[in-house]
mmCIF file of the C-alpha atoms, coordinates in Angstrom:
data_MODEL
# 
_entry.id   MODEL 
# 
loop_
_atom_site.group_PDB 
_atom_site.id 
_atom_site.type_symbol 
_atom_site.label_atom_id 
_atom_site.label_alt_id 
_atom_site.label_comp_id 
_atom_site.label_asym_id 
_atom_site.label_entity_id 
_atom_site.label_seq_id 
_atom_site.pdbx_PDB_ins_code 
_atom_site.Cartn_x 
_atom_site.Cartn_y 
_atom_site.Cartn_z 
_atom_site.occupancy 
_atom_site.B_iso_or_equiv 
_atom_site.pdbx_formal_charge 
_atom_site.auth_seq_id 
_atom_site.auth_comp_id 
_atom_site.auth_asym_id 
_atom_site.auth_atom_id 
_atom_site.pdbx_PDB_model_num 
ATOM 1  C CA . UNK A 1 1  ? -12.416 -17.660 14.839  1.00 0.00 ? 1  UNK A CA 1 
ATOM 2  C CA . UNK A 1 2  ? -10.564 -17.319 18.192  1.00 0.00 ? 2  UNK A CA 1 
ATOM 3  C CA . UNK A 1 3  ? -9.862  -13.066 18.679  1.00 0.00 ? 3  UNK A CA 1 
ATOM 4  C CA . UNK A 1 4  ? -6.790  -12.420 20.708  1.00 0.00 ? 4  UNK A CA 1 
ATOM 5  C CA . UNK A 1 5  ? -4.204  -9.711  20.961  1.00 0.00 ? 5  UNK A CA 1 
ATOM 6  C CA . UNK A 1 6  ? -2.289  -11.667 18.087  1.00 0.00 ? 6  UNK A CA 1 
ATOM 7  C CA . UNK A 1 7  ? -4.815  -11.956 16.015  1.00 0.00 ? 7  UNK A CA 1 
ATOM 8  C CA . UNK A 1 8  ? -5.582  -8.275  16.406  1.00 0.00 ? 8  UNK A CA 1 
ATOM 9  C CA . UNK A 1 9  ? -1.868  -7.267  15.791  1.00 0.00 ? 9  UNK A CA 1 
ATOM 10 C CA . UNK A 1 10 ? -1.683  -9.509  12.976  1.00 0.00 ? 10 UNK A CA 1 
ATOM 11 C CA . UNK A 1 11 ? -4.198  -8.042  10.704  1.00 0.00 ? 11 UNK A CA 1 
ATOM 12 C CA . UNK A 1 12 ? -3.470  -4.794  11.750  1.00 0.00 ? 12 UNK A CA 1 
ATOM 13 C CA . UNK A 1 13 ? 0.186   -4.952  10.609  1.00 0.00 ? 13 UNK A CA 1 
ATOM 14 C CA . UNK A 1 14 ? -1.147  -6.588  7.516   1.00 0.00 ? 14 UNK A CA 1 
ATOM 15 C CA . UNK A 1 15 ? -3.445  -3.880  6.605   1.00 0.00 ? 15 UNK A CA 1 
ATOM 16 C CA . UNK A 1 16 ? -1.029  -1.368  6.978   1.00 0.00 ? 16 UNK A CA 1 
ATOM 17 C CA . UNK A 1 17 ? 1.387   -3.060  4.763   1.00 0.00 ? 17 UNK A CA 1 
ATOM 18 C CA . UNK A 1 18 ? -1.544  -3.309  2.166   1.00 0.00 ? 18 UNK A CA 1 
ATOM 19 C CA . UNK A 1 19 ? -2.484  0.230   2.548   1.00 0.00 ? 19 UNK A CA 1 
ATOM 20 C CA . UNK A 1 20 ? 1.619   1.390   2.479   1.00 0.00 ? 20 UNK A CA 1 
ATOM 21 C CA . UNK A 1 21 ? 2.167   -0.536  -0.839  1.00 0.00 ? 21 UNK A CA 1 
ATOM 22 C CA . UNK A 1 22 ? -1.085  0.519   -2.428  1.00 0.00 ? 22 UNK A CA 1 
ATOM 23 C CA . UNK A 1 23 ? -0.001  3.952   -1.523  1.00 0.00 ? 23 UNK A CA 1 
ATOM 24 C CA . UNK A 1 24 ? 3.687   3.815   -2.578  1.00 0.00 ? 24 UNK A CA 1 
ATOM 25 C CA . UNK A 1 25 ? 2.291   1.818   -5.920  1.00 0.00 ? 25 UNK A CA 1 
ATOM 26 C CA . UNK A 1 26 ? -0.787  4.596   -6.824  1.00 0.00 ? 26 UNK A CA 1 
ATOM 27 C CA . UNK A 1 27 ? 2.875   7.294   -6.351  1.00 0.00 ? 27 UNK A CA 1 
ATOM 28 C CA . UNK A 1 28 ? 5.112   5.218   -8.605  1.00 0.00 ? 28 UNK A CA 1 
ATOM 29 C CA . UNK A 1 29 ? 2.201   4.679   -11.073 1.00 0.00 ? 29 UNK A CA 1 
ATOM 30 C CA . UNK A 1 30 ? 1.334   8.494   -10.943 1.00 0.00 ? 30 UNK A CA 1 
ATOM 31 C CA . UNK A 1 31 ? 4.967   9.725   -11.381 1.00 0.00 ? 31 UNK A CA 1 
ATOM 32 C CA . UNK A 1 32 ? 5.228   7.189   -14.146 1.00 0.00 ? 32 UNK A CA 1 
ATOM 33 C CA . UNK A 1 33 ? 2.661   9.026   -15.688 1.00 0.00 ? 33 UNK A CA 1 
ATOM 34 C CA . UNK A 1 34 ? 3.704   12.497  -15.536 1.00 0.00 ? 34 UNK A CA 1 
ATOM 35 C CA . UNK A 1 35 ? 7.413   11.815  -16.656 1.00 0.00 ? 35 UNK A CA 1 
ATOM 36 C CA . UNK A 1 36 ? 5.920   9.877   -19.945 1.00 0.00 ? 36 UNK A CA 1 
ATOM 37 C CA . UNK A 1 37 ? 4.043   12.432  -20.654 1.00 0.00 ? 37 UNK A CA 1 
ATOM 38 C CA . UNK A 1 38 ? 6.550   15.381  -19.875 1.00 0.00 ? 38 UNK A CA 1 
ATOM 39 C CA . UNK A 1 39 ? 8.583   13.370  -22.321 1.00 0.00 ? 39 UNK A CA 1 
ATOM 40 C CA . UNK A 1 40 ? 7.333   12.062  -25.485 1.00 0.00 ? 40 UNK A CA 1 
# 
């Protein structure tokens, strides 16, 4: 696989995205959580 500045930028950008939504999704799911259970 050809490494370049692109390529570099590229996964890095896609990473963070991962890591963002797997963050903002663990929140949500947490949250979720508490509410339900504040609220029977």
């Amino acid at each position: 696989m050809f490494i370049d500045d692109a390529v570099i930028a590229g996964l890095l950008t896609v990473g963070l995205m991962v890591i963002f939504l797997a963050g903002v999704g663990v929140f949500i799911y947490q949250d979720a959580r508490k509410s339900s259970k504040k609220n029977p």
